[in-house]
TORDO-558023 format. One line per 8 residues: number of its first residue (from 0); their letters; for each residue x, y, z of N, C-alpha, C, O. Coordinates in steps of 0.02 Angstrom, whole numbers, m for minus. Layout:
N
NUM> a> X,Y,Z,X,Y,Z,X,Y,Z,X,Y,Z | ... .
This chain:
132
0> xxxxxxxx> 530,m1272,479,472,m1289,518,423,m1231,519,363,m1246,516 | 439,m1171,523,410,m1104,519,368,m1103,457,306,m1103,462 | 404,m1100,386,391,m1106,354,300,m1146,341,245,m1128,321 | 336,m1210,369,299,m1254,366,218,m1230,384,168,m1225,349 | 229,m1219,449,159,m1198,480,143,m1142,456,97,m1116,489 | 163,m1111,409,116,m1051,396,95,m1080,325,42,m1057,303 | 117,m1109,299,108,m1130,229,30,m1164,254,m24,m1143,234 | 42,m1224,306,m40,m1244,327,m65,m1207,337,m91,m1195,283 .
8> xxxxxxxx> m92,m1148,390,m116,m1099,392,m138,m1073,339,m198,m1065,348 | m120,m1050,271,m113,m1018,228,m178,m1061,179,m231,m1047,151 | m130,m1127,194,m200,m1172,127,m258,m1178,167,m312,m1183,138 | m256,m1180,262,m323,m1197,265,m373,m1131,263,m434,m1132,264 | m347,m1097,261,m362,m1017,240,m416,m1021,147,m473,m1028,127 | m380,m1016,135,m404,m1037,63,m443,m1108,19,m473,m1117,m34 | m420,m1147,79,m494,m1196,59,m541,m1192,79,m585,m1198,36 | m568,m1180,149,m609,m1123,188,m652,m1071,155,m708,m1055,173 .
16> xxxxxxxx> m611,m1040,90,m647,m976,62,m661,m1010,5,m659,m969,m40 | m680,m1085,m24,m707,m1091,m73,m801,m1137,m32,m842,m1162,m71 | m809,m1137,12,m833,m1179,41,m853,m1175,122,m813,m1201,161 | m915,m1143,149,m895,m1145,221,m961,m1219,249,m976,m1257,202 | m983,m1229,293,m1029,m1265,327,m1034,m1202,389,m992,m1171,420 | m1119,m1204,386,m1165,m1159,424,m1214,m1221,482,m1220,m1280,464 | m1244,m1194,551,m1289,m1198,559,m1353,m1160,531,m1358,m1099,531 | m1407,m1206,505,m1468,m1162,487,m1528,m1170,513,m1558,m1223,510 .
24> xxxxxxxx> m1548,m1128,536,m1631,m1134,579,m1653,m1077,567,m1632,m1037,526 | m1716,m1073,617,m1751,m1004,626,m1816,m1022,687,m1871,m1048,678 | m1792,m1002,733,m1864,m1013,783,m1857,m957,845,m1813,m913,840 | m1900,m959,901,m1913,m923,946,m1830,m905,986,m1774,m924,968 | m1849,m869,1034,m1762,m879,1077,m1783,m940,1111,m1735,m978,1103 | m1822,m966,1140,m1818,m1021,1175,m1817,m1097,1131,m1835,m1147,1162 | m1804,m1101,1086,m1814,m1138,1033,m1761,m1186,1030,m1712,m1156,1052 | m1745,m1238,1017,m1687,m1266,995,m1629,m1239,949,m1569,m1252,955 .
32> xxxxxxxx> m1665,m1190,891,m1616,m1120,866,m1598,m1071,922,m1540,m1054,914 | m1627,m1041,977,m1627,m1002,1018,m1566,m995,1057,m1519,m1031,1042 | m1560,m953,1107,m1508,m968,1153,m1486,m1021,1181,m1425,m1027,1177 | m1516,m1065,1210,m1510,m1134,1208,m1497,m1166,1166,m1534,m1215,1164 | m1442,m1163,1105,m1441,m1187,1054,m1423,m1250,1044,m1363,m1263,1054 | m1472,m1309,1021,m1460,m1371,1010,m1468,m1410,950,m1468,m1471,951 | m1477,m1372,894,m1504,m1379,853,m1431,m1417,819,m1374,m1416,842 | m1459,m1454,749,m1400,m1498,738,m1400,m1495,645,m1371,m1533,607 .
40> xxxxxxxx> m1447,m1430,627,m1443,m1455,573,m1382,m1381,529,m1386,m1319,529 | m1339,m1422,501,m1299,m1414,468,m1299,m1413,386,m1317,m1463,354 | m1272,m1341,350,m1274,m1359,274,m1211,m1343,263,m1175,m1310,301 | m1196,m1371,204,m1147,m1336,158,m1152,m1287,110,m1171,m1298,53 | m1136,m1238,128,m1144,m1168,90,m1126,m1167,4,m1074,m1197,m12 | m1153,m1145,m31,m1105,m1148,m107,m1060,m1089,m90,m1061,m1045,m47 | m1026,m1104,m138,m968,m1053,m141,m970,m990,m136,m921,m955,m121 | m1039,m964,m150,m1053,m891,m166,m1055,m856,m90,m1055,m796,m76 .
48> xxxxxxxx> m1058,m913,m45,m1084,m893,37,m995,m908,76,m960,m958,75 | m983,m828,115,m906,m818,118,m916,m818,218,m864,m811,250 | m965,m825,247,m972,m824,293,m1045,m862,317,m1086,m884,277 | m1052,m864,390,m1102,m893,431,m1144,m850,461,m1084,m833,458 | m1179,m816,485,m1218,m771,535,m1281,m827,565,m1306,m884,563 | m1284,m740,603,m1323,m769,673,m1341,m701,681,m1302,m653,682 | m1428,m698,687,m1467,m652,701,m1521,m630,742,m1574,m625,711 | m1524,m617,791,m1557,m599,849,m1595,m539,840,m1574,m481,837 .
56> xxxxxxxx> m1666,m564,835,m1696,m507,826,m1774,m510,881,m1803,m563,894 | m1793,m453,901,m1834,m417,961,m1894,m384,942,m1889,m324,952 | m1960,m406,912,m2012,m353,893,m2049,m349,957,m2056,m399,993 | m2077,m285,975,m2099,m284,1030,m2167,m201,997,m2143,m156,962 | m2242,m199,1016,m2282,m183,986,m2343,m233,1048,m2353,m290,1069 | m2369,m159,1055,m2421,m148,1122,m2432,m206,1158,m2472,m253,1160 | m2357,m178,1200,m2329,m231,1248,m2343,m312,1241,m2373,m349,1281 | m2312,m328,1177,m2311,m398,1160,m2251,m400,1137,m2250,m356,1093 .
64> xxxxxxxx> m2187,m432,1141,m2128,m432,1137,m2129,m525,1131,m2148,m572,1166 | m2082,m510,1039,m2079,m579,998,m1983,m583,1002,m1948,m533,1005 | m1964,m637,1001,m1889,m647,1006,m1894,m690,954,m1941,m730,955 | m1834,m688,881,m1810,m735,862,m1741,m761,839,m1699,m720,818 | m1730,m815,842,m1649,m822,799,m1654,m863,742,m1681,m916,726 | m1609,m804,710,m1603,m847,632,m1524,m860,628,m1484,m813,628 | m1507,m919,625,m1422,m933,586,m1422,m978,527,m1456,m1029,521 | m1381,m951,485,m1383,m952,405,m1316,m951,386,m1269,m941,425 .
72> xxxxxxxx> m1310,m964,313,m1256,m958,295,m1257,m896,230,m1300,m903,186 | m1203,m831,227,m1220,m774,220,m1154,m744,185,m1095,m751,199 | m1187,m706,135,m1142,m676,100,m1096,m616,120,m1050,m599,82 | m1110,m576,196,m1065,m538,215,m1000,m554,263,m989,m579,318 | m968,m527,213,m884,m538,248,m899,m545,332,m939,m514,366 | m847,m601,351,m844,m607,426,m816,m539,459,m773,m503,432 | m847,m527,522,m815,m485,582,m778,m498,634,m788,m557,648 | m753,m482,659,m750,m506,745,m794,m462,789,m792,m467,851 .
80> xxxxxxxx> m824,m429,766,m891,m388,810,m961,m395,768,m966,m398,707 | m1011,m395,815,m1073,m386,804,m1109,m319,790,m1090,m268,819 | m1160,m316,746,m1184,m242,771,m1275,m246,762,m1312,m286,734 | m1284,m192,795,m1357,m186,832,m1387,m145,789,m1361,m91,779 | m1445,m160,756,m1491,m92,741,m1569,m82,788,m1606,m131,790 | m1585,m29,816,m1618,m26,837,m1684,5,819,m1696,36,871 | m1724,15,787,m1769,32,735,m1829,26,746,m1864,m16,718 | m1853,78,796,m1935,91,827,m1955,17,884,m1933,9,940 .
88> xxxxxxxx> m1997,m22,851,m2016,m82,880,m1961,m158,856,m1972,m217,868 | m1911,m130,826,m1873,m193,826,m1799,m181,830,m1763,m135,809 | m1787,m238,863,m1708,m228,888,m1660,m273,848,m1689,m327,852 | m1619,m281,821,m1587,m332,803,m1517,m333,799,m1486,m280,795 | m1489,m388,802,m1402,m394,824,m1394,m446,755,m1432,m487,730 | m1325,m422,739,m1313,m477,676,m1238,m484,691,m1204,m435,705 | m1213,m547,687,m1144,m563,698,m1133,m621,639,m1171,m668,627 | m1082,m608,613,m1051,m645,545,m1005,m684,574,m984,m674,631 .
96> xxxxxxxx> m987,m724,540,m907,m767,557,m899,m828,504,m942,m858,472 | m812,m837,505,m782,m851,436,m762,m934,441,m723,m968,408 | m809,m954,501,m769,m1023,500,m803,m1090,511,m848,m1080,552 | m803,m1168,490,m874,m1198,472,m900,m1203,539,m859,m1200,585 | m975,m1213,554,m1004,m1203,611,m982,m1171,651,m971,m1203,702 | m964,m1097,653,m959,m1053,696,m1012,m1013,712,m999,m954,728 | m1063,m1029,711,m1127,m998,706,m1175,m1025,768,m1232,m1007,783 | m1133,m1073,797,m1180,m1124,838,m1194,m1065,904,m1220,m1010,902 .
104> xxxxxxxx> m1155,m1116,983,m1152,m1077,1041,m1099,m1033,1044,m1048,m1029,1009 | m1122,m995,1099,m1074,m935,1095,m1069,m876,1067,m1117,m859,1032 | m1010,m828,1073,m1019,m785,1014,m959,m796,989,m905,m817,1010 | m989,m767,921,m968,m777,841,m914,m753,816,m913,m692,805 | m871,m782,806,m811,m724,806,m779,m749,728,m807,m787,688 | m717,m716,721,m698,m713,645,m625,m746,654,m571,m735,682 | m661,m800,607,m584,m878,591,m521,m833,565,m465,m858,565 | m529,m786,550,m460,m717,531,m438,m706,596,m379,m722,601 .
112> xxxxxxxx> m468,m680,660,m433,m663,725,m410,m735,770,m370,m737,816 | m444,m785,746,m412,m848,769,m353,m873,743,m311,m881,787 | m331,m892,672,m293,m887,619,m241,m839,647,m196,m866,681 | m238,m759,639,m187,m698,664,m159,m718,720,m99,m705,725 | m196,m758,781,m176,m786,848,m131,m804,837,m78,m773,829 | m143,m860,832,m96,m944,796,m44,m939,765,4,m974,780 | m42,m895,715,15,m870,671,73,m831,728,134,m830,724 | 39,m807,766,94,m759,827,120,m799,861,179,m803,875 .
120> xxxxxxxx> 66,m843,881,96,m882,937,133,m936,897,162,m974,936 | 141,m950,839,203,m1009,816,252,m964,809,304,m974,840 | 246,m908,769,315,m850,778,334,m852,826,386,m884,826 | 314,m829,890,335,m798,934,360,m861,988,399,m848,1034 | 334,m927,978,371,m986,1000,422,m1006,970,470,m1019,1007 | 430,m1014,903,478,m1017,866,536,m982,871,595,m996,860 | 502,m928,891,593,m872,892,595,m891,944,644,m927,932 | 580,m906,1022,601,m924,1077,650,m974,1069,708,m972,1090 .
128> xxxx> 622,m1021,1036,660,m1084,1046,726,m1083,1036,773,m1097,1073 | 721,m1048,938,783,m1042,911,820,m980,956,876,m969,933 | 810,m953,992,856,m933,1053,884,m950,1086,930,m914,1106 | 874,m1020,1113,926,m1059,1147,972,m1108,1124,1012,m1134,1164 .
């Protein structure tokens, strides 16, 4: 049974990496792309695209301050963290992730630290059981 479930794990792992599905937009933060995210449109990435992002970015220039979000589907390896560049008048946050529409609400995390979970927690149920 062990076996079993990691073997799934394993293939949905690898069908996953030929193929992901992204949300894609680009508008204001208050936007239907924005924090409020309601947006519904969905692609299928070609193969060459190994992750999803989501980009939050801040221009601000004699005191006029622009917000936008872009989520895409993107060629850098997933994270489980985000990172910030901050760069005179613009701010921006970029967060990747490895799994289809993980790009929507929320934050973005990496289908690898979800996956690593799952895998513990069937081990670590598994050996319980077969303990008694």
């Amino acid at each position: 049974m062990k076996s079993m479930m990691i073997l799934a794990v394993l293939a949905s792992s690898v069908m996953g990496a030929f193929s992901i599905q992204c949300y894609t937009c680009t508008g204001s933060s208050s936007s239907s792309c924005g924090d409020t995210f309601t947006s519904t449109t969905k692609t299928n990435c070609t193969s060459s695209y190994v992750s999803c992002s989501k980009v939050y970015a801040e221009a601000s220039l004699l005191g006029i301050t622009s917000k936008t979000v872009t989520r895409a589907c993107s060629t850098t390896a997933a994270s489980s963290s985000c990172t910030t560049a901050d760069i005179s008048v613009l701010k921006t946050t970029t967060c990747y992730c490895g799994s289809d529409n993980c790009n929507g609400t929320g934050r973005v995390t990496s289908a690898w630290t979800l996956m690593v979970l799952l895998l513990i927690i069937t081990i670590v149920g598994t050996t319980r059981i077969s303990d008694f």
